[in-house]
PATI-908900 format. One record per residue (C-alpha): residue in one letter; x, y, z. Coordinates in steps of 0.05 Angstrom, whole numbers, padded with zeros to 5 digits, always signed. Layout:
# residues N
aXYZ/...
This chain:
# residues 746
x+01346+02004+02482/x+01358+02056+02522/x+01388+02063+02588/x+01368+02114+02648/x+01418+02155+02685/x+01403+02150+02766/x+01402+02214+02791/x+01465+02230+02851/x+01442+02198+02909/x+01435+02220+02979/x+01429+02186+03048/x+01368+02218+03071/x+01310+02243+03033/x+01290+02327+03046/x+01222+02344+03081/x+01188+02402+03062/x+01146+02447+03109/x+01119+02502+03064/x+01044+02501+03049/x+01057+02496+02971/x+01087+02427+02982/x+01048+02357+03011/x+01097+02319+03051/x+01077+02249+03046/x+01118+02193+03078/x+01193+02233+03068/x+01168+02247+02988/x+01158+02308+02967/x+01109+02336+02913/x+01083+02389+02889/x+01010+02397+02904/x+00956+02413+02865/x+00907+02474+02878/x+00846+02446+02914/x+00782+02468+02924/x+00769+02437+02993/x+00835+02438+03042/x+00889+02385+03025/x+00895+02319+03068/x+00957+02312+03102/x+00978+02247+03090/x+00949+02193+03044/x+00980+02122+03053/x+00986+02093+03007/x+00992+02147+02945/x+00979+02102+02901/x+00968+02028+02880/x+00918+01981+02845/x+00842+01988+02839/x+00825+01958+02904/x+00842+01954+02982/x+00844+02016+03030/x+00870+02086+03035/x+00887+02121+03100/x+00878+02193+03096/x+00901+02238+03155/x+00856+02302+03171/x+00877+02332+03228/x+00825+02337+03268/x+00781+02358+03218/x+00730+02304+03232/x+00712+02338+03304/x+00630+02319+03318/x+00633+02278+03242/x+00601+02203+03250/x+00587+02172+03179/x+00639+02217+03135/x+00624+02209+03057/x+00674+02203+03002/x+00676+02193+02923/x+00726+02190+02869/x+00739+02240+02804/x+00778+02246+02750/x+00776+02323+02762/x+00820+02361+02803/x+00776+02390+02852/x+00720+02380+02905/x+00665+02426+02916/x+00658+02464+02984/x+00591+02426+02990/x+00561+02350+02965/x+00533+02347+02905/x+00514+02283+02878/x+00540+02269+02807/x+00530+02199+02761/x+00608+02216+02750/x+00639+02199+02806/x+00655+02136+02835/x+00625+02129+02903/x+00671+02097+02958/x+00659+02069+03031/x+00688+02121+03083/x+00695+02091+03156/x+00713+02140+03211/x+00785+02118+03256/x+00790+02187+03294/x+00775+02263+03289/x+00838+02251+03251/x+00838+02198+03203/x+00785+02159+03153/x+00795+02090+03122/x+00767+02098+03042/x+00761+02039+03002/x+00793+02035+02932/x+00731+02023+02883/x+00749+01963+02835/x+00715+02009+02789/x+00771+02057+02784/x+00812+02041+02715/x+00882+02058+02683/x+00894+02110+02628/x+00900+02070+02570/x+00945+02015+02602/x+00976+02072+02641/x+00970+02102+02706/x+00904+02154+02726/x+00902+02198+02781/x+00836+02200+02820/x+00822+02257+02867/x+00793+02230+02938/x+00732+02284+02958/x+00713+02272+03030/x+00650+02306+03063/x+00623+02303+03134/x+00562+02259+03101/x+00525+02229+03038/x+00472+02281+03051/x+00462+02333+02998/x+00497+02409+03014/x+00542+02372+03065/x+00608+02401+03083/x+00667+02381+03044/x+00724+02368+03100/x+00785+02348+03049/x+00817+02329+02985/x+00873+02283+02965/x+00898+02238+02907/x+00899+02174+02892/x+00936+02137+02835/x+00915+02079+02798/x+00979+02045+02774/x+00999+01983+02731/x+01014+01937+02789/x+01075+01897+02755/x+01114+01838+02777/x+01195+01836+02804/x+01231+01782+02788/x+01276+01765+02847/x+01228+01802+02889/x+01265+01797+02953/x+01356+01805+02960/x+01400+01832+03021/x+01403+01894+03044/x+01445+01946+03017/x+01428+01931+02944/x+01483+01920+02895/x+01433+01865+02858/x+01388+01875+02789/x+01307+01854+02795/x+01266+01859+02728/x+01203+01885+02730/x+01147+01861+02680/x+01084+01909+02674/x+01016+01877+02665/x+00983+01847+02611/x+00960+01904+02565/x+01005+01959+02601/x+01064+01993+02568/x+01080+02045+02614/x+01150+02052+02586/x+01165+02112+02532/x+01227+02147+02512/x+01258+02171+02582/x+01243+02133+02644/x+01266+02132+02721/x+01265+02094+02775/x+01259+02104+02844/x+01249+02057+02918/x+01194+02085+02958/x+01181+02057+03034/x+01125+02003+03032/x+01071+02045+03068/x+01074+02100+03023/x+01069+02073+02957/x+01089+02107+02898/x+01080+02197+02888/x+01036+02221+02830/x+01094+02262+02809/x+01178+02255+02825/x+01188+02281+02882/x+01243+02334+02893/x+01288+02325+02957/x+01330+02268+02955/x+01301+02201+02923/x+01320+02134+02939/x+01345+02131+02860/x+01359+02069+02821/x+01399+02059+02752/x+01337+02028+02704/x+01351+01996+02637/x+01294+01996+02589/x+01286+01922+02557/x+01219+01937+02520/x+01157+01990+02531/x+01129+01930+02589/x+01193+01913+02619/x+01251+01937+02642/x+01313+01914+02693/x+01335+01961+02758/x+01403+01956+02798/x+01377+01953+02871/x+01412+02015+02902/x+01461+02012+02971/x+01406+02059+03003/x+01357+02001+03001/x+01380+01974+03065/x+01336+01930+03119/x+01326+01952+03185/x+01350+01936+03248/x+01325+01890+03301/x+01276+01910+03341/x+01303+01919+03425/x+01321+01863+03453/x+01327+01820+03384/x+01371+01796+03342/x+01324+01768+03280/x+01315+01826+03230/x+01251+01846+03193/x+01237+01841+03135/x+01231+01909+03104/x+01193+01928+03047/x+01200+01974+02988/x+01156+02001+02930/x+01195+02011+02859/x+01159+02071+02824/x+01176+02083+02754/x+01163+02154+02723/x+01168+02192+02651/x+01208+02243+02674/x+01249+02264+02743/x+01214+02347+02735/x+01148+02365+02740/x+01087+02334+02758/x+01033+02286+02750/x+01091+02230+02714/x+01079+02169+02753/x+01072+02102+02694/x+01076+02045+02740/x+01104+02007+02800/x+01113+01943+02837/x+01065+01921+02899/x+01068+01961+02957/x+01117+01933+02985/x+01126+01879+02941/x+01215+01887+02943/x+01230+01862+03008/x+01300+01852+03042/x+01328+01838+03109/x+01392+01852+03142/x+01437+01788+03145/x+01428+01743+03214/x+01490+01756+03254/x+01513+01719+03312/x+01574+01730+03358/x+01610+01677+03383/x+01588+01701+03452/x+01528+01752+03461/x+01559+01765+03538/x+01628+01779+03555/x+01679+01814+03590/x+01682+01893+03577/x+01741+01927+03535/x+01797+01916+03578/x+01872+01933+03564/x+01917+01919+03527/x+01875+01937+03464/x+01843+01886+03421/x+01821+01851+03483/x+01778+01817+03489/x+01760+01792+03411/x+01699+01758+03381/x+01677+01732+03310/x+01610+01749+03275/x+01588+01702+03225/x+01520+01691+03180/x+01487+01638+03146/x+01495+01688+03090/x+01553+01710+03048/x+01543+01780+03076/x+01617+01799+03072/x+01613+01796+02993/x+01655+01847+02962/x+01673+01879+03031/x+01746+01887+03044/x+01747+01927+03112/x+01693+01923+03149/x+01681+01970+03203/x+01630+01941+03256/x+01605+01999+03311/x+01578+01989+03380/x+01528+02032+03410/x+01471+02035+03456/x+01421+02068+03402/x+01388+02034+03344/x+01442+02021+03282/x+01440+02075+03220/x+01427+02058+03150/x+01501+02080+03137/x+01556+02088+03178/x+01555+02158+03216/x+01594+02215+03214/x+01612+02215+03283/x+01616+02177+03343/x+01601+02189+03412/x+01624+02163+03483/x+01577+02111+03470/x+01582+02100+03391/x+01646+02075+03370/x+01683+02028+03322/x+01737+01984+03306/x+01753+01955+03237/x+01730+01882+03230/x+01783+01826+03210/x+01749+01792+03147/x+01760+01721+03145/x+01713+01700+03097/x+01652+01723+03062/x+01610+01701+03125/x+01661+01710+03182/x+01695+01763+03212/x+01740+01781+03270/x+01729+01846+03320/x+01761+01870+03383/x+01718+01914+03433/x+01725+01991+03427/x+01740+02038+03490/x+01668+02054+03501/x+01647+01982+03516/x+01643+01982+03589/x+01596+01944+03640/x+01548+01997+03663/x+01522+02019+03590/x+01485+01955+03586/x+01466+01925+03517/x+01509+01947+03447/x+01474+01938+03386/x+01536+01915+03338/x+01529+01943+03274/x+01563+01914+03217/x+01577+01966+03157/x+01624+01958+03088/x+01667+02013+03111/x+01678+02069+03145/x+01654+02115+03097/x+01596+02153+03113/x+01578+02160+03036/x+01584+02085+03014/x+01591+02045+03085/x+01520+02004+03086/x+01480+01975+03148/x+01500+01903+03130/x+01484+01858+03195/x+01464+01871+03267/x+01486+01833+03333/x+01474+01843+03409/x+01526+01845+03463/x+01524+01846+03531/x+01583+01873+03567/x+01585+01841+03645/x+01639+01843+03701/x+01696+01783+03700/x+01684+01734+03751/x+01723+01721+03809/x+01736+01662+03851/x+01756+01661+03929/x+01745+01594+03951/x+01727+01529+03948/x+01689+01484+04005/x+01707+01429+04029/x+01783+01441+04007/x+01804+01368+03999/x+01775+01300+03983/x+01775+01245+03945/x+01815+01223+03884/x+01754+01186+03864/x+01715+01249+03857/x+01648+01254+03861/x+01645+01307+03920/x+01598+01358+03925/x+01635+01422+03941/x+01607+01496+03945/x+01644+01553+03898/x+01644+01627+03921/x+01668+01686+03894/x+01638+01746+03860/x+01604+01766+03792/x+01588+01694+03779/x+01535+01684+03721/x+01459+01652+03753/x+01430+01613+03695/x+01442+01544+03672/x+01505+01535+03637/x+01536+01595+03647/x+01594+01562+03688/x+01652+01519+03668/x+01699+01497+03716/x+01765+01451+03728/x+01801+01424+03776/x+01869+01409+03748/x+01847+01409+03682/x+01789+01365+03698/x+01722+01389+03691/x+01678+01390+03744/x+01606+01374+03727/x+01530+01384+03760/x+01552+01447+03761/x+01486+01487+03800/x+01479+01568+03806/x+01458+01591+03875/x+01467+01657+03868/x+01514+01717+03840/x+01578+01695+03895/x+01558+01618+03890/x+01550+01551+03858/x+01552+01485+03871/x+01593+01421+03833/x+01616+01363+03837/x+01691+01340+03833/x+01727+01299+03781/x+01768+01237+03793/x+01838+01247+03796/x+01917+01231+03828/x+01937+01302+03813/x+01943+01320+03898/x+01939+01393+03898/x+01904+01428+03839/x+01887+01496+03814/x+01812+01514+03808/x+01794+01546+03746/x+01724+01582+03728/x+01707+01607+03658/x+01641+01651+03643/x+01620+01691+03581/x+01660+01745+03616/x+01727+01712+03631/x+01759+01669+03671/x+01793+01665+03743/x+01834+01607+03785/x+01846+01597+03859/x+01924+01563+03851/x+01925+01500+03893/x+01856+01511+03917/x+01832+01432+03936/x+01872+01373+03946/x+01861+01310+03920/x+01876+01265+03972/x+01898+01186+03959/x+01848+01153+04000/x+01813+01089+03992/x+01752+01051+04006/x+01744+00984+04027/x+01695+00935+04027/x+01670+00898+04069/x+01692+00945+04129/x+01690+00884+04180/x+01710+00814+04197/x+01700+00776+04262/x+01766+00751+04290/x+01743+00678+04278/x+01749+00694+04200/x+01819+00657+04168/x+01822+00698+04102/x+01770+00766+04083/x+01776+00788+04000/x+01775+00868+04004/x+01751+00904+03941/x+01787+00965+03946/x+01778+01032+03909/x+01819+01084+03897/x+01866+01110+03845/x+01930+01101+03804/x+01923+01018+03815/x+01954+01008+03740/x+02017+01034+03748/x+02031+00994+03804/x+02061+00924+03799/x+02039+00871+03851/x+02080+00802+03861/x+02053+00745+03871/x+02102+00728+03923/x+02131+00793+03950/x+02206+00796+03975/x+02194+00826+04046/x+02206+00907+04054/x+02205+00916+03971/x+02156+00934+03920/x+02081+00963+03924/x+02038+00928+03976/x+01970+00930+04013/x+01976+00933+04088/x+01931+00931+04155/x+01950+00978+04193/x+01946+01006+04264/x+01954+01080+04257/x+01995+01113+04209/x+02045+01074+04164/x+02114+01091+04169/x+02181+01063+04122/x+02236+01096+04163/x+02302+01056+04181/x+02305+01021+04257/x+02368+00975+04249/x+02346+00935+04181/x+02280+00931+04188/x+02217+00999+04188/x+02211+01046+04251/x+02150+01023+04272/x+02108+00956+04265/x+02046+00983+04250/x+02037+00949+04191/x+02000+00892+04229/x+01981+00838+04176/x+01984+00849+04089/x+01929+00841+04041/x+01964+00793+03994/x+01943+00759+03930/x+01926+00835+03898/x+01888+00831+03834/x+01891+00896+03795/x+01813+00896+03767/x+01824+00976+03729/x+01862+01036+03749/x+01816+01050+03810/x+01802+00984+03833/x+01834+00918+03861/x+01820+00869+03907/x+01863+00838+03946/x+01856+00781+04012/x+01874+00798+04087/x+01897+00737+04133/x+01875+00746+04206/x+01911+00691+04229/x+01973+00718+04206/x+02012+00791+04224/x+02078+00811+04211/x+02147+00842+04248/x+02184+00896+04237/x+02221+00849+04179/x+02165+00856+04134/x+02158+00772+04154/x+02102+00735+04186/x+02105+00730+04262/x+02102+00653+04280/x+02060+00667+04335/x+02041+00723+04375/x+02097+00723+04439/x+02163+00739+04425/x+02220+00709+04460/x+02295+00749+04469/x+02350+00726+04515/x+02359+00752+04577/x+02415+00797+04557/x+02374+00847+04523/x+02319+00847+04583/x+02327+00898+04635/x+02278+00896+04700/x+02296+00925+04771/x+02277+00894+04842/x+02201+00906+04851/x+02193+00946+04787/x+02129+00934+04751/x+02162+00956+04676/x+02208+00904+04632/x+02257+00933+04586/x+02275+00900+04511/x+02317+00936+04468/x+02284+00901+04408/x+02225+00877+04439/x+02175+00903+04379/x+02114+00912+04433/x+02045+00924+04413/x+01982+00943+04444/x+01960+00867+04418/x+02005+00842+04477/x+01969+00866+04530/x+01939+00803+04569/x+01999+00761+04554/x+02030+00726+04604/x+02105+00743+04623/x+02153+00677+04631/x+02215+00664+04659/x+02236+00613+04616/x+02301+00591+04647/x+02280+00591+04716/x+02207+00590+04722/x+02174+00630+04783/x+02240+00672+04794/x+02244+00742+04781/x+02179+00746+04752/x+02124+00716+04786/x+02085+00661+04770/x+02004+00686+04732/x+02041+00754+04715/x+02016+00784+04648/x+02024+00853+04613/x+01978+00917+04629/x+01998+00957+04584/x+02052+00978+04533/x+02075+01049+04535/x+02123+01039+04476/x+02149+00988+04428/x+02210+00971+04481/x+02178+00973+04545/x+02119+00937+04579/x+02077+00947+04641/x+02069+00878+04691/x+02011+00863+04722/x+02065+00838+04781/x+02125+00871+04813/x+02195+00828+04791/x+02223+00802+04847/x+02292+00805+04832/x+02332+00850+04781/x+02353+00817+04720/x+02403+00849+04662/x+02401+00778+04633/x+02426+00705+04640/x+02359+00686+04634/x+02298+00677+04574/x+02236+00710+04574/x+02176+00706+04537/x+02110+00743+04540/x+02063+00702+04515/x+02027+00637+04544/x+02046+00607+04606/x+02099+00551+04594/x+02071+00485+04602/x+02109+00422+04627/x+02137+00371+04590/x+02186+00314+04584/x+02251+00300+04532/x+02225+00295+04468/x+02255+00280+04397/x+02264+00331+04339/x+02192+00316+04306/x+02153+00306+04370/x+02140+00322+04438/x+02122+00274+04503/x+02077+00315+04546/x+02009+00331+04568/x+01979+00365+04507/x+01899+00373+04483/x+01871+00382+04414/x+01863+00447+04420/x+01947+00457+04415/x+01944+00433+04340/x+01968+00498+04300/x+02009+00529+04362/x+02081+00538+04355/x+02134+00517+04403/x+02183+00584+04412/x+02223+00567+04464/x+02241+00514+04516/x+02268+00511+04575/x+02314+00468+04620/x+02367+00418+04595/x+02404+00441+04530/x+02353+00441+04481/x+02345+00486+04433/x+02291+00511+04382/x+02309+00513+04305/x+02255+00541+04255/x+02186+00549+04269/x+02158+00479+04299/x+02083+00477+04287/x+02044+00424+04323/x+01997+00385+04262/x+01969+00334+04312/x+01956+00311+04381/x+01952+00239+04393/x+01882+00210+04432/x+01911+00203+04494/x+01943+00282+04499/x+02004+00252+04510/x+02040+00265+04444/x+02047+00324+04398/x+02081+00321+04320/x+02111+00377+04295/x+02123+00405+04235/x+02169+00462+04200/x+02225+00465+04255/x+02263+00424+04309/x+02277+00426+04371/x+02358+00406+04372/x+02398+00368+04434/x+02341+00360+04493/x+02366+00324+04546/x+02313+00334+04607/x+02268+00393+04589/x+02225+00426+04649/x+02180+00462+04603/x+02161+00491+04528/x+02120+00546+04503/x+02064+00531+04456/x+02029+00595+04423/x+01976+00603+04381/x+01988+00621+04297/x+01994+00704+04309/x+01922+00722+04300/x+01896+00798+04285/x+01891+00828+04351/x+01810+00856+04350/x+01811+00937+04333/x+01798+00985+04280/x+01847+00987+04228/x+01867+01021+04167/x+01886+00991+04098/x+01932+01030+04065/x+01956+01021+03990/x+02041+01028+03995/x+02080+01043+03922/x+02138+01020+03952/x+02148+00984+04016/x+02223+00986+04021/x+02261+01025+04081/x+02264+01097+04076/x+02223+01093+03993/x+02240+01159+03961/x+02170+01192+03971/x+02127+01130+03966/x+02057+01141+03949/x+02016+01121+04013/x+01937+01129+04010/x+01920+01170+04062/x+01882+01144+04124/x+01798+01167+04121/x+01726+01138+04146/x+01723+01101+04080/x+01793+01055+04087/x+01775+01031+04161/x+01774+00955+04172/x+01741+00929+04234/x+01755+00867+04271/x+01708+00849+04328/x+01682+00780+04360/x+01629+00770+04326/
């Protein structure tokens, strides 16, 4: 067996221009001497006996309608038609003044098994003495078979081809070359530069060829990343000199590869920025198109990719080595000349930088586009819950779907909508974070806005209303960070988290034992924690609560007279520790001890203008600095000396569940909290319950108050983590429309 040398190889084949050559399809051979004037191109040059031939002219079919053309086995065409048994007739359709489509007779045969060259006479008609326009050639080949007739580009890989049964086109010496698709195979070798192939001669029908790097698919056409398929002809001649040594080839076409799919990790991103190697991407395959490669070199430029890697590069062709990772994965950093306003790079992977051996191996697209920036975020706050719509601007924002990712906090935001390039829309995550940093991430980058929104802790409650004849309401509340908070059963006033009804803001700060203001008007007790942003919990409106963090027996309050302060016809009354509320106004003001003195008899408050001082709807009539009781509240009724668990008066039904809180007259005194439970038929005795009242003697009066109701107003609820005086930065949900609790008469 012998073997073939492959002549040297180079990247691009010569062209000749001199009238002694035909240039067809980058080949060049020597042409014969014709009688009529040479075509100048023939596509394909040669093939099996059948299917078309496109012969170019130039404009030599001017004013010619039904052109004429036959087949020899001679060399040359006569100046006129003649008709002769000989040759092989052949259907000649006019394209232009240019160009005729001739069919290839099934008639035409081999040489023996071998190849035959035809010569292609073409006249302006079939009429006798018409003019001949052109002559060209045409070989008949054995039309063998490649087994694998497809691998990747840039060669490397051996195909075996197989001639036809009854064809042994193999003798002594034999070459091998690739020949484009559309040109077929030359009669003869061509000079220039050859796509040349290393052939091993197995018997005089068969023989194997090593695919050579030159064999290389091409590119993508703009704007795609799938390659072609590209097709190649293997001709096989007797000798690499001379002419007229074509033996046999494969189907037009009938080797086919394809560059390797390529896809970045991202086919949009930021431009090259600095430092260098910034920013980076992978390219990997569904193929092992890394095989053998040790240093890639992948090049970015604006213009179609070359075959093999160039010998220079330009502002807008440059390259980086690639980072091989595996045979179908690679790293690359951006080169200098990857900038925003040069629009799409074709990314051309090669297996080196040589511009001898580095091969076209794999093509990708990338799109270079400008980082985005944020500026701000609309409405800046709301709440931990999430689900808020809020609006995004800044600049260089991507417009189609998906293009966005965003936190806040570290939480993603989601429904994220593109308006426009400077805006989109979202919608906000749950979270306790408070303040949090908005971060947006696009193919290009990413940007944050430090401490742009604030997650407020609010709540929401429902139901949002009660009438004031309701005993208990159950609240489902929602909100967030309910888990980590631990809820007694029965909770030791002024300590541990609690749910409160408050009237204004909540506030924990020291007033002599007990919190700086008594907002917190009644507690939602009896908390059930349902999940981390939920609980329910139950509201009494018959109950609210002092300063102490304790339930108010009733809704008066009663001090001795040494810590009341009223002048001679003022209107204002003075308690240093009176606890005051807007609740009290339309309470009656009683001078226990001596009814009808000081203060006149059907006064009541107006208004309160602080927790210590009251407005009467009467001037006092004396000064007092104390000495004497006084209660705002109900009017004092009569009644006569009673015994610990009871009282002898004039009572009605309607007194069962008031408290007595203070007496007057005698020396009684009032221990506890006596409730009256019943009134007898006649309204002449009342039982009490949970207090006393101690030695009576003669009393000239009590004062029974109703249990402490829930004034009507709108309130807040607000969820406390601790309720103690002066907590260490307590978490307190923040007052909004959503934790407002109505009660109204109805």
């Amino acid at each position: 067996m012998r073997k073939s040398h492959a002549r040297t190889r180079a990247r691009l084949w010569g062209a000749g221009a001199a009238s002694a050559l035909t240039v067809v399809s980058g080949l060049v051979a020597a042409a014969p001497a014709y009688a009529l004037t040479a075509a100048t191109a023939t596509l394909p040059q040669s093939g099996p006996a059948s299917g078309f031939v496109n012969v170019t002219l130039s404009g030599m079919l001017t004013g010619v309608t039904s052109p004429f053309a036959y087949y020899t086995t001679g060399t040359t065409c006569g100046d006129t038609y003649t008709a002769n048994a000989a040759n092989i007739t052949a259907t000649a359709t006019r394209v232009s003044d240019d160009e005729v489509r001739i069919a290839v007779p099934t008639t035409l045969s081999l040489n023996a098994g071998a190849a035959r060259k035809y010569t292609i006479c073409i006249y302006a008609s079939s009429t006798a003495g018409s003019a001949g326009k052109a002559q060209t050639t045409y070989w008949v080949t054995p039309i063998g078979t490649l087994t694998p007739n497809t691998g990747p580009s840039g060669g490397g890989n051996v195909v075996t081809f197989t001639a036809p049964t009854g064809s042994a086109p193999f003798g002594a010496t034999n070459y091998a070359i690739f020949s484009t698709a559309a040109a077929g195979c030359p009669g003869s070798y061509p000079s220039g530069s050859p796509i040349t192939a290393t052939m091993n001669r197995q018997t005089t029908s068969q023989a194997t060829v090593t695919v050579p790097a030159e064999v290389v698919g091409n590119p993508p056409t703009a704007g795609t990343v799938t390659p072609p398929a590209t097709g190649y002809t293997v001709c096989f001649y007797s000798a690499n000199t001379g002419s007229d040594n074509l033996t046999a080839q494969s189907t037009n076409g009938g080797y086919t590869v394809s560059l390797s799919t390529a896809t970045l990790n991202q086919t949009t991103g930021a431009p090259y920025t600095s430092p260098p190697g910034t920013p980076s991407l992978t390219v990997t395959s569904p193929t092992a198109f890394l095989t053998g490669v040790t240093a890639p070199a992948v090049l970015f430029q604006t213009t179609a990719c070359p075959a093999l890697f160039p010998s220079a590069q330009t502002l807008n062709t440059q390259y980086n080595l690639g980072r091989k990772l595996s045979n179908s994965k690679m790293a690359i950093t951006l080169p200098q000349n990857v900038l925003t306003p040069a629009g799409t790079f074709n990314v051309c992977t090669y297996s080196s930088a040589s511009t001898t051996t580095g091969k076209l191996l794999a093509v990708a697209n990338y799109t270079p586009v400008s980082v985005p920036q944020v500026t701000d975020i609309q409405p800046a706050a709301g709440s931990p819950l999430g689900g808020n719509l809020v609006t995004i601007s800044g600049t260089n924002l991507p417009t189609s779907p998906g293009s966005i990712t965003a936190t806040l906090g570290g939480k993603p935001l989601t429904e994220i909508t593109p308006i426009n390039a400077n805006t989109f829309t979202a919608v906000t995550p749950a979270s306790t974070q408070g303040r949090s940093t908005l971060v947006i991430e696009t193919a290009a980058g990413r940007d944050m806005l430090a401490n742009g929104y604030t997650f407020i802790d609010s709540i929401s409650v429902t139901p949002t209303t009660a009438p004031n004849t309701a005993t208990t309401v159950d609240l489902d509340v929602k909100g967030t960070g309910f888990s980590s908070l631990t809820f007694e059963s029965s909770r030791t006033p002024l300590s541990g988290p609690a749910v409160y009804l408050v009237d204004g803001a909540y506030a924990n700060g020291n007033a002599g034992g007990t919190r700086g203001n008594v907002n917190a008007v009644s507690e939602c007790g009896e908390v059930m924690v349902v999940s981390d942003t939920e609980l329910v919990c139950r509201v009494n409106l018959t109950q609210t609560l002092t300063a102490a963090d304790t339930y108010k027996p009733a809704s008066v309050f009663s001090q001795p007279g040494t810590d009341i302060t009223v002048a001679n016809n003022s209107y204002r009354l003075v308690s240093a520790t009176g606890g005051f509320t807007k609740g009290d106004i339309g309470k009656a003001v009683t001078n226990l001890t001596a009814p009808g003195t000081t203060i006149p008899a059907g006064t009541t408050v107006v208004d309160v203008l602080d927790g210590n001082t009251i407005v009467m709807s009467k001037a006092a009539t004396a000064a007092a600095t104390g000495g004497s009781t006084y209660t705002v509240g109900p009017v004092a009724m009569s009644a006569t000396a009673s015994v610990n668990s009871a009282l002898t008066g004039t009572f009605t039904q309607a007194d069962v569940g008031k408290a007595v809180t203070a007496v007057a007259g005698g020396s009684a005194s009032v221990s506890g909290t006596p409730v009256i439970t019943s009134v007898n038929s006649l309204g002449t005795t009342a039982t009490l319950t949970g207090g006393t009242i101690g030695t009576h003697g003669d009393l000239t009066g009590v004062t029974l108050t109703p249990p402490a109701s829930v004034p009507n107003g709108v309130y807040n609820i607000v969820v406390v983590s601790d309720s103690s005086i002066n907590a260490s930065s307590p978490r307190v949900s923040v007052a909004s429309s959503g934790s407002t609790f109505t009660v109204a008469n109805y």
